[in-house]
Structures are given as structure tokens and as C-alpha cells.
ROSE-4610 file (N, C-alpha, C; in Angstrom, 1 decimal, always signed):
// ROSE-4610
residu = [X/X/X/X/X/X/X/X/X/X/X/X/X/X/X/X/X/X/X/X/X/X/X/X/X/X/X/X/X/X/X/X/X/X/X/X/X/X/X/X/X/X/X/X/X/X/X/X/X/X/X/X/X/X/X/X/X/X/X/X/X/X/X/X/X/X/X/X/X/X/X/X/X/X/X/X/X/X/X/X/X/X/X/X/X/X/X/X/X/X/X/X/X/X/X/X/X/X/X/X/X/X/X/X/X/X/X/X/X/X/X/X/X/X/X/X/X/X/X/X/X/X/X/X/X/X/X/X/X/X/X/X/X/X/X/X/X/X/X/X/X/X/X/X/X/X/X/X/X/X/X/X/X/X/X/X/X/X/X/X/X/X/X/X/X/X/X/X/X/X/X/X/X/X/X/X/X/X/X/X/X/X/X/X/X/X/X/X/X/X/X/X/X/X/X/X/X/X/X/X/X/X/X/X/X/X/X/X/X/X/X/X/X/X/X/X/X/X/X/X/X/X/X/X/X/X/X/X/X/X/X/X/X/X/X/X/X/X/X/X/X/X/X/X/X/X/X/X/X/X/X/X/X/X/X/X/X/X/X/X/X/X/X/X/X/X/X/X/X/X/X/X/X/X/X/X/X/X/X/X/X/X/X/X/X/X/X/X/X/X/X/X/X/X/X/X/X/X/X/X/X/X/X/X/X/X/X/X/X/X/X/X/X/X/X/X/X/X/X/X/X/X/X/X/X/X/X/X/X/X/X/X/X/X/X/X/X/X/X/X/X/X/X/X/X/X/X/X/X/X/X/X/X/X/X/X/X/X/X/X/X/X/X/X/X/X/X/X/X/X/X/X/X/X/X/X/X/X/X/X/X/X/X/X/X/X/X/X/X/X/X/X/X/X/X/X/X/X/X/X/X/X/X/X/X/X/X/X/X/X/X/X/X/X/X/X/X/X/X/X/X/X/X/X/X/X/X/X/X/X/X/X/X/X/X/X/X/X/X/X/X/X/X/X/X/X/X/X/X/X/X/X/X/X/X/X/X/X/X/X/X/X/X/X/X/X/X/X/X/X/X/X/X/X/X/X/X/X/X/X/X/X/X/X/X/X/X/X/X/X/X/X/X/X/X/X/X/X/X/X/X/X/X/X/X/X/X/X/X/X/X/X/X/X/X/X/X/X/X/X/X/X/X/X/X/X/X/X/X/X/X/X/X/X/X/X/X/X/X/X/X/X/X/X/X/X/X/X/X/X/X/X/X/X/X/X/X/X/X/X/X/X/X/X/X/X/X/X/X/X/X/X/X/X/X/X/X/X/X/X/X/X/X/X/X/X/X/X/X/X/X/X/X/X/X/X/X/X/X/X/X/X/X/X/X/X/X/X/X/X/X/X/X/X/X/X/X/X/X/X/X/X/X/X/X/X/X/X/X/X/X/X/X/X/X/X/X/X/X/X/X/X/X/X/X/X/X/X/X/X/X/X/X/X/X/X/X/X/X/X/X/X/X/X/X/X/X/X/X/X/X/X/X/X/X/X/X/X/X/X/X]
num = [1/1/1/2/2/2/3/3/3/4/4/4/5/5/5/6/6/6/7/7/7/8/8/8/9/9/9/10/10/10/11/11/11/12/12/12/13/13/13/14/14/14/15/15/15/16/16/16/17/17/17/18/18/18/19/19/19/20/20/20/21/21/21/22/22/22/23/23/23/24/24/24/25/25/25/26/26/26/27/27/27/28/28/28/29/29/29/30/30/30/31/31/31/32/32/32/33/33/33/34/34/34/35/35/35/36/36/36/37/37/37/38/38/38/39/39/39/40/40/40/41/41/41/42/42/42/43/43/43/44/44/44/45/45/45/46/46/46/47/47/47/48/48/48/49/49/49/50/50/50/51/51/51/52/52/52/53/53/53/54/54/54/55/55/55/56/56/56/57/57/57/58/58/58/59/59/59/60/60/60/61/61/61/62/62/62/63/63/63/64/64/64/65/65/65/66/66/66/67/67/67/68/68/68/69/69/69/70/70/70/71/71/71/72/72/72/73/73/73/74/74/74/75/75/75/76/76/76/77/77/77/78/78/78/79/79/79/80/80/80/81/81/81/82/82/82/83/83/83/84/84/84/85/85/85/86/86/86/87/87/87/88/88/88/89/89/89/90/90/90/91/91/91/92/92/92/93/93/93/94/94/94/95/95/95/96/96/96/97/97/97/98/98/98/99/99/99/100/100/100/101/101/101/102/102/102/103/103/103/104/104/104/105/105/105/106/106/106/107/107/107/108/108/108/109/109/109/110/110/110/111/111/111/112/112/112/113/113/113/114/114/114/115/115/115/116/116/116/117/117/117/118/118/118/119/119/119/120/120/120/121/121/121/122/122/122/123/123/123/124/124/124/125/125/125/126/126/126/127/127/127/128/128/128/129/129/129/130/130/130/131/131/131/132/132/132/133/133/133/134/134/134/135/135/135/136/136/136/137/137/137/138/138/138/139/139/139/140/140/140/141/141/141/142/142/142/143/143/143/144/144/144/145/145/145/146/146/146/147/147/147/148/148/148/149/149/149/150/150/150/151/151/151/152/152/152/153/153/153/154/154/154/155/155/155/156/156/156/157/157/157/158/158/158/159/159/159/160/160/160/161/161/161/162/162/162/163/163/163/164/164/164/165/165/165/166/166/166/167/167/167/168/168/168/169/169/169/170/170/170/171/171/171/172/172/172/173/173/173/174/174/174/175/175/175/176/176/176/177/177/177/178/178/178/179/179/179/180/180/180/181/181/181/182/182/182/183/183/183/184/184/184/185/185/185/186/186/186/187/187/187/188/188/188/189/189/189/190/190/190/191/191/191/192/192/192/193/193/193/194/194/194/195/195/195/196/196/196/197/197/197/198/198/198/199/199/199/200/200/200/201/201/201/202/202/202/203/203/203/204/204/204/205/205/205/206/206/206/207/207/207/208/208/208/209/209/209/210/210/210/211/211/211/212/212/212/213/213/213/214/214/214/215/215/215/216/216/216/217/217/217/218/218/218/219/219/219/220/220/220/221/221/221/222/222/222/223/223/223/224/224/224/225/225/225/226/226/226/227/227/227]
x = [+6.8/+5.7/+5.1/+3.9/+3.3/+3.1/+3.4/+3.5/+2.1/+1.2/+0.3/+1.0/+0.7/+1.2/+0.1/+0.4/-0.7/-0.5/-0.5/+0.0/-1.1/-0.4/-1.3/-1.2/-0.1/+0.1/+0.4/+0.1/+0.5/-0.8/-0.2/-1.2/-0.4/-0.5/-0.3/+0.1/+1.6/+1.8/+1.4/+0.5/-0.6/-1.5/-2.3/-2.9/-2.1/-1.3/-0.2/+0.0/+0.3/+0.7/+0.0/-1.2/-2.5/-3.0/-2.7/-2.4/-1.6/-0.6/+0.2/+0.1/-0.3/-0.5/-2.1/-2.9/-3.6/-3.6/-2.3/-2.3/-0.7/-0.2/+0.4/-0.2/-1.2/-2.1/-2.5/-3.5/-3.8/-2.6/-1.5/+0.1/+0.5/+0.0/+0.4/-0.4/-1.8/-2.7/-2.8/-2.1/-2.2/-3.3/-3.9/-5.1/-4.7/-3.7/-2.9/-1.6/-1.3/-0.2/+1.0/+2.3/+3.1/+2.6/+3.0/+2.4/+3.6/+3.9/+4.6/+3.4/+3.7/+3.2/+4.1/+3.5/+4.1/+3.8/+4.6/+3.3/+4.5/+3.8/+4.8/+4.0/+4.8/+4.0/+4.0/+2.8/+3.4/+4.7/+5.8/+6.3/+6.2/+7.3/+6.9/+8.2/+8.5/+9.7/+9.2/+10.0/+9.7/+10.9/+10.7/+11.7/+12.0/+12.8/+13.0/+12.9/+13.3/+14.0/+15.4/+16.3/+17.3/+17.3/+16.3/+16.1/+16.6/+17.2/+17.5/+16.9/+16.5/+15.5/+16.9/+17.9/+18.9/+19.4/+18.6/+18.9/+17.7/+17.1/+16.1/+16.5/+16.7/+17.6/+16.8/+15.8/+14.2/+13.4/+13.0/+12.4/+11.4/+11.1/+9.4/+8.3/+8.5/+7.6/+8.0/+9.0/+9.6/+9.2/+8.8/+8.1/+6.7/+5.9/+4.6/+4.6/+4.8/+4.8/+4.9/+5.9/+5.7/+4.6/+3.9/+3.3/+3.4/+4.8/+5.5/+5.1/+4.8/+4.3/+5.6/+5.6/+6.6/+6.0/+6.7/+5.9/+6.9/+6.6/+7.9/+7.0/+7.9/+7.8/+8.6/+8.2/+8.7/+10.1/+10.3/+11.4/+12.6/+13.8/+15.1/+15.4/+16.4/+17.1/+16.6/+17.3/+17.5/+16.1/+16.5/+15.2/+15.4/+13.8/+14.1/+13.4/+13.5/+12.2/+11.6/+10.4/+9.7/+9.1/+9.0/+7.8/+7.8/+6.9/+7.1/+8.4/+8.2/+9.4/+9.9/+9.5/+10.8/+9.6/+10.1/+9.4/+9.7/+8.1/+8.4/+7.6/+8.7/+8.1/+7.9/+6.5/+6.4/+6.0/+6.6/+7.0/+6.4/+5.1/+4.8/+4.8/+5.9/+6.1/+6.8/+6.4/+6.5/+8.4/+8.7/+10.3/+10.7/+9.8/+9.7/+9.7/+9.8/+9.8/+11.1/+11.9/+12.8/+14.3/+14.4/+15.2/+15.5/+14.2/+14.1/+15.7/+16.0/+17.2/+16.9/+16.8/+16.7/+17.4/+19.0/+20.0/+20.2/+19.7/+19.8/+19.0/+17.5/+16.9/+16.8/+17.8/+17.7/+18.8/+19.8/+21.0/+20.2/+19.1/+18.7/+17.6/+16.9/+16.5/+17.1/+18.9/+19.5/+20.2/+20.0/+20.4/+19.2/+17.9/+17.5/+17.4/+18.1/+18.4/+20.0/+20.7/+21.8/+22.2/+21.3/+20.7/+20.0/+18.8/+18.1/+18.9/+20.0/+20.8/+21.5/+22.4/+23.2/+22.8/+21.7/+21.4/+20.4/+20.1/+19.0/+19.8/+20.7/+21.5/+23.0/+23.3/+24.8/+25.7/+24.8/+25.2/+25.6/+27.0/+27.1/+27.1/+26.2/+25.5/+25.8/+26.0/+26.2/+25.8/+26.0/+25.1/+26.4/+26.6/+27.6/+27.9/+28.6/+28.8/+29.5/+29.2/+30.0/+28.4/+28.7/+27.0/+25.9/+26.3/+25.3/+24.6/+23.4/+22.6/+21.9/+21.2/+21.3/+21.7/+21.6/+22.1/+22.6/+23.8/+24.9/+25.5/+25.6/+26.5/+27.7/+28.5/+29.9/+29.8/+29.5/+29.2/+27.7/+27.0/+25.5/+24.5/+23.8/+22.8/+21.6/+21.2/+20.3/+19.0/+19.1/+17.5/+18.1/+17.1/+17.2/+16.5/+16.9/+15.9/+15.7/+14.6/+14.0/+12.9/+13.6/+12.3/+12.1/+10.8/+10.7/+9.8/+10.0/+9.0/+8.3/+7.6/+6.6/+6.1/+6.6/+5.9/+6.2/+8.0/+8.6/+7.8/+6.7/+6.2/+6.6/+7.3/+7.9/+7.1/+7.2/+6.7/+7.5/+7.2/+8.4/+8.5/+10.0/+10.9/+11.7/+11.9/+12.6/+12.0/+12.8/+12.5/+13.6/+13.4/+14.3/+13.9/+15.4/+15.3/+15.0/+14.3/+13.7/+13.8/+12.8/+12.8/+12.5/+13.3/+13.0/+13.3/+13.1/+13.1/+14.3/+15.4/+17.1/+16.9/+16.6/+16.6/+16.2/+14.9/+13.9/+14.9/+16.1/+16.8/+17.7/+17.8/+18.5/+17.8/+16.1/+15.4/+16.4/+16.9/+17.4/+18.9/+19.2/+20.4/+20.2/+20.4/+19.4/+19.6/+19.2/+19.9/+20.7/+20.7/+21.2/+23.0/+23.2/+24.6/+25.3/+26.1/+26.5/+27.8/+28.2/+29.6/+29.4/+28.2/+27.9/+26.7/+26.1/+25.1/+24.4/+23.4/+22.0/+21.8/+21.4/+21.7/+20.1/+19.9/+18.2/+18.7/+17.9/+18.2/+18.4/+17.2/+17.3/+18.7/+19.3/+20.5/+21.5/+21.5/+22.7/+22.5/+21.2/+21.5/+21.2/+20.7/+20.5/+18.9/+18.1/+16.8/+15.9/+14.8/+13.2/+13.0/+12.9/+12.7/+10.6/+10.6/+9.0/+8.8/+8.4/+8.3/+7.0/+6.4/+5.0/+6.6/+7.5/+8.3/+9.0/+9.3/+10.2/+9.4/+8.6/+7.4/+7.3/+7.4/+7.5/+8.9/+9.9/+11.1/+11.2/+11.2/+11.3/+10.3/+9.4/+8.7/+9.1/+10.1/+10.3/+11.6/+12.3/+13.5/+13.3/+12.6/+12.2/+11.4/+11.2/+10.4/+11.6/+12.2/+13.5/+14.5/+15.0/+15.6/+15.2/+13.8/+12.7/+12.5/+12.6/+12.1/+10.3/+9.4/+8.2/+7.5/+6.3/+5.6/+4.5/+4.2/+3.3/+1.9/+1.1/-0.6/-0.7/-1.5/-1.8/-3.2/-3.1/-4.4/-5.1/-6.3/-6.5/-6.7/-6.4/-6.3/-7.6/-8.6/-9.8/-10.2/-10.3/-10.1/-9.3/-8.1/-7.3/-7.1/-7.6/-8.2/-9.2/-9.9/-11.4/-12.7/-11.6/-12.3/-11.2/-10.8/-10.1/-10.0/-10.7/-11.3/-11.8]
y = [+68.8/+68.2/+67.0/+66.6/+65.7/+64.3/+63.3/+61.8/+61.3/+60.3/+59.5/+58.1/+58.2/+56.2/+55.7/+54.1/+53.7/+51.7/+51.5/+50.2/+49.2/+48.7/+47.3/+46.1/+46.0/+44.4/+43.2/+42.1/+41.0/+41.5/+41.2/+41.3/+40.8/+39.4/+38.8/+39.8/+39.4/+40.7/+41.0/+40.0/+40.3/+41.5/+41.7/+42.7/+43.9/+43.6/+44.8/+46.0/+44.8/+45.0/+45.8/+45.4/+46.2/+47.9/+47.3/+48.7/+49.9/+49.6/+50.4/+50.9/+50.0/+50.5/+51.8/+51.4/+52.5/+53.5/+53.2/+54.8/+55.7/+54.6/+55.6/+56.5/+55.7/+56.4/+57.9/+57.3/+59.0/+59.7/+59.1/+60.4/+60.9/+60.2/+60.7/+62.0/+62.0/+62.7/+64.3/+64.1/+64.4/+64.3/+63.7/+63.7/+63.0/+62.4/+62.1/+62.9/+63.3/+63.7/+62.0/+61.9/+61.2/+59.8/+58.6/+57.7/+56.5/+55.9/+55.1/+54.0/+52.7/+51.4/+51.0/+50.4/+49.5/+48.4/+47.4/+45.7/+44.7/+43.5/+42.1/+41.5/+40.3/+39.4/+37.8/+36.8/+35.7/+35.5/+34.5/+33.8/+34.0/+34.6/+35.2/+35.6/+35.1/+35.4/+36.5/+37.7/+38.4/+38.8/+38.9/+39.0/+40.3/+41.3/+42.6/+42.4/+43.3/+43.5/+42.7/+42.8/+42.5/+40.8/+40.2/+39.0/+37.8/+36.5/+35.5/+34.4/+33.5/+32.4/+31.1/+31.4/+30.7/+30.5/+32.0/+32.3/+31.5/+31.1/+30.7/+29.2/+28.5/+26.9/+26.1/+26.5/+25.4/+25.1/+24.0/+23.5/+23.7/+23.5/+24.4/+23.3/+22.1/+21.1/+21.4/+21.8/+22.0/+23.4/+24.8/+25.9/+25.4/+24.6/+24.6/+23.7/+23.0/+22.0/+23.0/+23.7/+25.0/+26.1/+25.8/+27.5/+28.4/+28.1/+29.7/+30.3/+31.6/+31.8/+32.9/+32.9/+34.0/+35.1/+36.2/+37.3/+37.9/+38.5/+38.6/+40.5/+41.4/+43.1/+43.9/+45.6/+46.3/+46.9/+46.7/+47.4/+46.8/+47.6/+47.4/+46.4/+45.6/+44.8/+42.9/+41.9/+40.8/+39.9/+38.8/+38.1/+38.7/+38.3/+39.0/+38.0/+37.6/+37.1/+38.0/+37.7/+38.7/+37.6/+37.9/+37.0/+37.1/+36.7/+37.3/+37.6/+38.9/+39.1/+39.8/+40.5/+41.1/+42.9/+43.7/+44.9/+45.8/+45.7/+45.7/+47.5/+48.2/+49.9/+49.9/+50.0/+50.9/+52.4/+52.5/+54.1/+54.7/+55.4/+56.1/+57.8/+57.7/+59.5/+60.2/+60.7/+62.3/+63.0/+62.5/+62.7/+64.1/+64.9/+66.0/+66.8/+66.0/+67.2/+66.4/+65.7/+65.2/+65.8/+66.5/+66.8/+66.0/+65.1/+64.0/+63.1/+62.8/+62.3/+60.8/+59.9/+58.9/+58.0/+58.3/+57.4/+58.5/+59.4/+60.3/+59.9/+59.4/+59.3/+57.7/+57.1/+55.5/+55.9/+56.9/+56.9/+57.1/+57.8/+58.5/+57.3/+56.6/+55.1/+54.6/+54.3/+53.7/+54.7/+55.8/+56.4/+56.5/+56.4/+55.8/+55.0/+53.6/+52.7/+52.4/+53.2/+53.3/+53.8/+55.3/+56.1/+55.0/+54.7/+54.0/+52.8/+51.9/+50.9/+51.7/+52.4/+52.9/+53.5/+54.4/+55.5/+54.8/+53.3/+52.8/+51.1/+50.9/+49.7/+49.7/+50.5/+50.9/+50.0/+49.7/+48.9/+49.9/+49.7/+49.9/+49.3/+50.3/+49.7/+50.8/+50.5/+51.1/+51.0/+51.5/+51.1/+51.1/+49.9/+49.7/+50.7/+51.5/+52.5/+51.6/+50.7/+49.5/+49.6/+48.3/+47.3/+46.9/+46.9/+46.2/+47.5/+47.1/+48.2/+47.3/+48.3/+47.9/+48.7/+48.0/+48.4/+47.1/+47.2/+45.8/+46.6/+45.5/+45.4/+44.3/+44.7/+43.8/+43.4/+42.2/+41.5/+41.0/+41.4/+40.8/+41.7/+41.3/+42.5/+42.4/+43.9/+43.9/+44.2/+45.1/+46.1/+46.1/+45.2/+45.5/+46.3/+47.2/+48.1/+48.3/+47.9/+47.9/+49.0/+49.8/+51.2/+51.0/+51.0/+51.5/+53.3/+53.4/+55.3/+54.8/+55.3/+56.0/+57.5/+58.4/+59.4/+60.6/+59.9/+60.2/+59.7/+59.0/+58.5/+57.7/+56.9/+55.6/+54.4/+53.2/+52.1/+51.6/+50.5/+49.5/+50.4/+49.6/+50.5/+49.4/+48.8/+48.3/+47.4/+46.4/+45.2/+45.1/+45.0/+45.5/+44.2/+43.4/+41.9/+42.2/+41.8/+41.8/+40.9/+40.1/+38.9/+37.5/+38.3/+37.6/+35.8/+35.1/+33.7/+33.3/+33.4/+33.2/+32.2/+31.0/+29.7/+30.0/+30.5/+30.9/+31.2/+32.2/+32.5/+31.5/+30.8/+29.4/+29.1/+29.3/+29.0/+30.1/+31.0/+31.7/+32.0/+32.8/+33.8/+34.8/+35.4/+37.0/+37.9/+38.6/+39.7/+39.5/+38.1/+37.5/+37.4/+37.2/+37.6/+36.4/+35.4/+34.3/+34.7/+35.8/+36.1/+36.7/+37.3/+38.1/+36.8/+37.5/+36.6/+38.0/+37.1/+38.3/+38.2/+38.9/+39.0/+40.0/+39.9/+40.3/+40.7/+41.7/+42.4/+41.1/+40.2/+39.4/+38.4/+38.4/+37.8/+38.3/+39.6/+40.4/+40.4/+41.0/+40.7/+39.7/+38.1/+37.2/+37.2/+38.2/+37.9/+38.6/+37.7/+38.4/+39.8/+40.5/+41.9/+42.1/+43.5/+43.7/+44.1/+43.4/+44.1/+45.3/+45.6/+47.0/+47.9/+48.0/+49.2/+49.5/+48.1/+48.5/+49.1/+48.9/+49.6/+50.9/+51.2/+53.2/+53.1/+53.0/+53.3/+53.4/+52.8/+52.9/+53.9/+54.6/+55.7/+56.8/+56.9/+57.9/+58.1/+57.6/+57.9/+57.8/+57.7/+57.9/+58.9/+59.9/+61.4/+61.7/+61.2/+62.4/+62.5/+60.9/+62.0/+62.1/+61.7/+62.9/+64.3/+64.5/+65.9/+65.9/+65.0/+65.0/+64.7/+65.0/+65.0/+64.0/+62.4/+61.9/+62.1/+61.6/+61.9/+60.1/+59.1/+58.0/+58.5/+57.2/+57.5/+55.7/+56.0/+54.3/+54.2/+53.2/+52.9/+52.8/+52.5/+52.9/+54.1/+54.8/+56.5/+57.2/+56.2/+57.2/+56.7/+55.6/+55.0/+55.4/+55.1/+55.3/+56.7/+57.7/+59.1/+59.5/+59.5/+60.2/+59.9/+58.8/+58.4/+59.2]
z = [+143.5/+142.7/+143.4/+143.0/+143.7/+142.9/+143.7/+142.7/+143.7/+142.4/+142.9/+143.2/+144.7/+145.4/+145.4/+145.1/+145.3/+145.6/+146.8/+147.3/+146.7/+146.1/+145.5/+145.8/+147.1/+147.3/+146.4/+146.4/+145.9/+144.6/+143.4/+142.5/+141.3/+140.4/+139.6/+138.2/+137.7/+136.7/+135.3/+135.2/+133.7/+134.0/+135.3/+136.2/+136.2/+136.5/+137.2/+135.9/+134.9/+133.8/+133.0/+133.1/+131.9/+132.9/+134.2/+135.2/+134.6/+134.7/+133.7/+132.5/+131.4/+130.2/+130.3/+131.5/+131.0/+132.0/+132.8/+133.6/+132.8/+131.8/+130.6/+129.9/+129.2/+128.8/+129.1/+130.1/+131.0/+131.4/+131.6/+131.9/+130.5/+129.4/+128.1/+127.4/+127.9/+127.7/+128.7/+130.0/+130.8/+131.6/+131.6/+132.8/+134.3/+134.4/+135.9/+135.9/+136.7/+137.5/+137.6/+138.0/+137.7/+138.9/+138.5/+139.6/+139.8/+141.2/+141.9/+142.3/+141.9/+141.7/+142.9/+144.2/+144.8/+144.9/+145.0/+145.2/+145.1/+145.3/+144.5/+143.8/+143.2/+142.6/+142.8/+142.6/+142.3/+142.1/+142.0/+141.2/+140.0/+138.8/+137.4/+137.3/+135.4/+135.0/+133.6/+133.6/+132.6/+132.0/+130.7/+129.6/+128.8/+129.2/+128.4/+126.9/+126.0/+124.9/+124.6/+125.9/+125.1/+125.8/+126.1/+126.7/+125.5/+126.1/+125.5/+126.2/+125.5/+126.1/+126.7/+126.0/+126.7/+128.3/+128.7/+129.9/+130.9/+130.6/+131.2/+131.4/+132.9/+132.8/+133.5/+133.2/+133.5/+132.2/+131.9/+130.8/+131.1/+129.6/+129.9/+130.7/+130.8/+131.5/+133.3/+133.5/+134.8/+135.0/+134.2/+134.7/+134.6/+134.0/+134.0/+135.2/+136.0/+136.8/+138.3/+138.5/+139.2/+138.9/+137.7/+137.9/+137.1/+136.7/+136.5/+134.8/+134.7/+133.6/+133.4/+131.9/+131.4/+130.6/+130.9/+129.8/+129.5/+128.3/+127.0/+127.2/+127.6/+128.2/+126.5/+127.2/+126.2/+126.8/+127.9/+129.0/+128.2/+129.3/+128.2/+129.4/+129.1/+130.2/+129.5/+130.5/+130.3/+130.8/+131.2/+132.3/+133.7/+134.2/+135.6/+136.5/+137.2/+138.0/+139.2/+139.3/+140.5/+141.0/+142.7/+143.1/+144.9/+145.4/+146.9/+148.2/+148.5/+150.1/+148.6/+147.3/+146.4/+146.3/+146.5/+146.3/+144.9/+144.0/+142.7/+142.7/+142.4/+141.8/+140.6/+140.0/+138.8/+138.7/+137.9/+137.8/+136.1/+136.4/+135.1/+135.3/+134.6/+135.4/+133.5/+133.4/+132.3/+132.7/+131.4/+131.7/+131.3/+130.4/+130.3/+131.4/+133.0/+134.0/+134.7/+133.9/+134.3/+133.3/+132.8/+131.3/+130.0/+130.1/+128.7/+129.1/+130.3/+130.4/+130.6/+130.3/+130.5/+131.6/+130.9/+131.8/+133.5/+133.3/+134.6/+135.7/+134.9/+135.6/+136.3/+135.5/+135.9/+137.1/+137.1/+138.0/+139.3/+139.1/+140.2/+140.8/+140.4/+140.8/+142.0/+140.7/+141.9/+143.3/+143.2/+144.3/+145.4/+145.4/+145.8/+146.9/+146.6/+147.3/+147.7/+147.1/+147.5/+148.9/+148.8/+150.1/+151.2/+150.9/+151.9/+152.4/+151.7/+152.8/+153.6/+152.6/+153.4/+154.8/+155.0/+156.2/+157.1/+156.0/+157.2/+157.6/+156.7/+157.4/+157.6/+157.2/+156.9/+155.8/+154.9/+153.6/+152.3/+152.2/+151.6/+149.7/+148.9/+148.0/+147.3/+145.7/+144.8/+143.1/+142.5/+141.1/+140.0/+139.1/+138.0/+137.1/+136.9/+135.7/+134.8/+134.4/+133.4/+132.7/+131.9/+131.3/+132.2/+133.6/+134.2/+135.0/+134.9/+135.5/+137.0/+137.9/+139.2/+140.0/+141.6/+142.5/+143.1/+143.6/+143.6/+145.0/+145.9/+146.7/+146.8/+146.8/+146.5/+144.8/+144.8/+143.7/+143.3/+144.1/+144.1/+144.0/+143.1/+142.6/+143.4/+144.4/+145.3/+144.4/+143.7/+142.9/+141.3/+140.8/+139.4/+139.2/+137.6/+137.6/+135.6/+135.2/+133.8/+133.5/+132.6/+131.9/+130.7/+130.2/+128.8/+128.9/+127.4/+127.4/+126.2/+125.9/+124.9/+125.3/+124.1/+124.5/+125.5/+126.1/+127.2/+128.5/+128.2/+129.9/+129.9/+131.3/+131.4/+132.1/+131.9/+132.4/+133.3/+133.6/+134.4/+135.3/+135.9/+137.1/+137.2/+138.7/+139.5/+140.4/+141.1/+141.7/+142.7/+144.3/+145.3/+146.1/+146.4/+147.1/+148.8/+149.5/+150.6/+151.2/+151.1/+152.0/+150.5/+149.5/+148.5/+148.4/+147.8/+147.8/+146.8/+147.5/+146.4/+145.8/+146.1/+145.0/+144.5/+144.1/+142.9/+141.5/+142.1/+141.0/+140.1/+141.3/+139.9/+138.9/+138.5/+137.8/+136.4/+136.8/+135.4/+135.6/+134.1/+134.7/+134.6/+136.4/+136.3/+135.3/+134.9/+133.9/+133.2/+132.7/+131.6/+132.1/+133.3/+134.0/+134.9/+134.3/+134.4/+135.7/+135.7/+136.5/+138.0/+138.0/+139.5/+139.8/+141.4/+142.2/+142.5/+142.7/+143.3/+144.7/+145.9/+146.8/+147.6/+148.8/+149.1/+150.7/+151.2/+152.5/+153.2/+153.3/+154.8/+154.3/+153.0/+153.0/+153.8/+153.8/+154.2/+155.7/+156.2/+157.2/+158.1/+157.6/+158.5/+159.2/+158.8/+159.6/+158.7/+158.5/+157.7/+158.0/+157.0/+157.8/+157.2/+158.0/+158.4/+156.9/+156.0/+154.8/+154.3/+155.6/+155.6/+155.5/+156.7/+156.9/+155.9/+155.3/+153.9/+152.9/+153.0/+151.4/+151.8/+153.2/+153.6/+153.5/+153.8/+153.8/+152.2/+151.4/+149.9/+149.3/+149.6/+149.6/+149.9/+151.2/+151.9/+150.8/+150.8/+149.9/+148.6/+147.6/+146.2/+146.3/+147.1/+146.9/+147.4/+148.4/+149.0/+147.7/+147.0/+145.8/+144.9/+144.3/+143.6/+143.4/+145.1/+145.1/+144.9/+145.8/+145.1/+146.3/+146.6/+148.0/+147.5/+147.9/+147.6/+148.3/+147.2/+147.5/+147.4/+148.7/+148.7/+147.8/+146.7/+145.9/+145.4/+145.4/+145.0/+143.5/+143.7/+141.7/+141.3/+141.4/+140.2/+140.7/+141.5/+141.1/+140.4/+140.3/+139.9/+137.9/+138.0/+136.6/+135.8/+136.4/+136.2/+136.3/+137.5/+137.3/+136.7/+135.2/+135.0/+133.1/+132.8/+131.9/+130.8]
């Protein structure tokens, strides 16, 4: 099958955001074929469903003084933060060509990335069959990953540490998780990596265990002629 990519770079997640809701739409209707969001964002803390504001250990005069804005999402999971060096996939894809499986399809996310350390750094990385969802190495969560559906199309996805900015995370407790640490490639391995290669390498392996051959497509054609 064929998935629409479509690289968006650094793009603020109010933007990103309203992205999504109207290329659900068109996937709900069918007038697009399934679509992979790649990009980052600002600095930005966003809050699932099962989010608690406790979790968040900056006052609110101390996020406004940084910047930082919060958005309260439909996805399942805790707080998350996103913000540059972190590679954020959204994923609006029709689960009806997936077996309406939900948790299958989150397994397969994290294999994904499980695959791509392992064969491209020899990191070994794996995903919790407990409460916590992710992809963790040792004790440190490398790729969060948050879905909601309507309609069986899904929103959200996942957020993969790169050359991400670790203090940032003291601003919360990631995924609402007081007992593990969160953890980002250039942690592990000690040096900035090329973050263009990692946006193909994370393409290359999410069609490889997809099963899906991508079409590069630009977003207001693929918005907008299709209306």
C-alpha cells in the first residue's frame, strides 16, 4: 500500500495540530490515502486524556516567562513535551486496513524503532508490555508514542529523542512517570547526530514494518486538492 510523507520541519503544534484534524477528515471520507507527518516543534507541553496537571513542576509564571504553551489533546497517554533535536510522527492512517486492532498497531510503532536502533546502532531497545507504553531502553524512555481514532482513522503518533534538549524534561513528569528517566540518541551515544538522516532512517523503517511504499507529497496539495 502506499502512505502520503510529507516533511514539515519545525512547525509550532497549534499548526501541526489543525493539520491533522483536516487530513482526518479527508482519511475519514476517503479522499486521501493513509498519511505520515514528519517534523518538530517549538518547545510545547501537551496533555493526553489521562493527563494530570500535577505532573507539570513549573508554575505557570515560570512556563509563561519561557514561552511555553500547553495544549490539553484527544490522544490517550499522560504529559509529553515536544520541542527541537525530538522527531515528532503523526500518523492518520484507516485501521480498517490494519484489523481495527488498535493495541497491535501501537506494538508495531514500537517495533519500528526497536528495529531502527537496534540494526542501525546496535541498541538495544524495547517496548513495555506492563502500563507504560513506549520504546525504553534500559530504564529510559527513548519514543513516546500517543493515538487517538475517530472513525478508526488515527491522529497523533509518536515522538523519538534525537538530539533532543534533556533538561527541558525536568519542566514535567514525562508520561506522568516519577520512577523511570527519559533518555535521546545523542545521550546514548555521546555525539549530535545528523538529524536530515534520522528523518530517512525513521521512514525507511516505518514502511519496512508497515509494509507500505511512500509517495513524498506536499501538504496543501494534498489538503487542498482534495477538498
Amino acid at each position: 500500500m502506499l502512505i502520503n510523507f510529507v516533511h514539515l520541519g519545525l512547525i509550532d503544534y497549534k499548526d501541526a495540530l489543525e493539520i491533522q484534524e483536516k487530513l482526518q477528515l479527508l482519511r475519514q471520507q476517503c479522499k486521501i490515502e493513509d498519511v505520515l507527518l514528519l517534523l518538530e516543534h517549538p518547545p510545547v507541553l501537551t496533555l493526553g486524556t489521562g493527563s494530570k496537571h500535577s505532573n507539570i513542576l513549573l508554575s505557570k509564571m515560570e512556563l509563561e516567562a519561557k514561552g511555553i504553551k500547553i495544549f490539553e489533546t484527544n490522544r490517550g497517554g499522560d504529559i509529553t513535551y515536544h520541542g527541537p533535536g525530538q522527531i515528532v510522527g503523526y500518523l492518520i492512517m484507516d485501521l480498517n486496513n490494519y484489523g481495527k486492532d488498535l493495541n497491535n498497531f501501537v506494538c508495531k510503532i514500537c517495533e519500528v524503532f526497536t528495529e531502527l536502533l537496534k540494526e542501525e546502532y546496535n541498541i538495544d531497545a524495547k517496548r513495555d508490555r506492563g502500563k507504560y507504553t513506549g520504546v525504553w531502553v534500559g530504564n529510559e524512555k527513548i519514543t513516546a508514542i500517543g493515538i487517538s481514532v475517530k472513525h478508526w482513522v488515527t491522529m497523533h503518533g509518536f515522538a523519538f529523542n534525537v538530539n533532543t534538549q534533556m533538561e527541558h524534561f525536568k519542566w514535567i513528569n514525562p508520561c506522568g512517570i516519577k520512577d523511570k528517566g527519559v533518555t535521546s540518541l545523542q545521550k546514548i551515544l555521546g555525539t549530535c547526530q545528523d538529524f536530515d538522516i534520522l528523518n530517512e532512517k525513521v521512514l525507511k523503517y516505518f514502511c519496512k514494518v508497515f509494509d507500505l511504499e511512500p509517495l513524498n507529497t506536499d501538504i496543501n496539495s494534498l489538503i487542498y486538492g482534495n477538498i
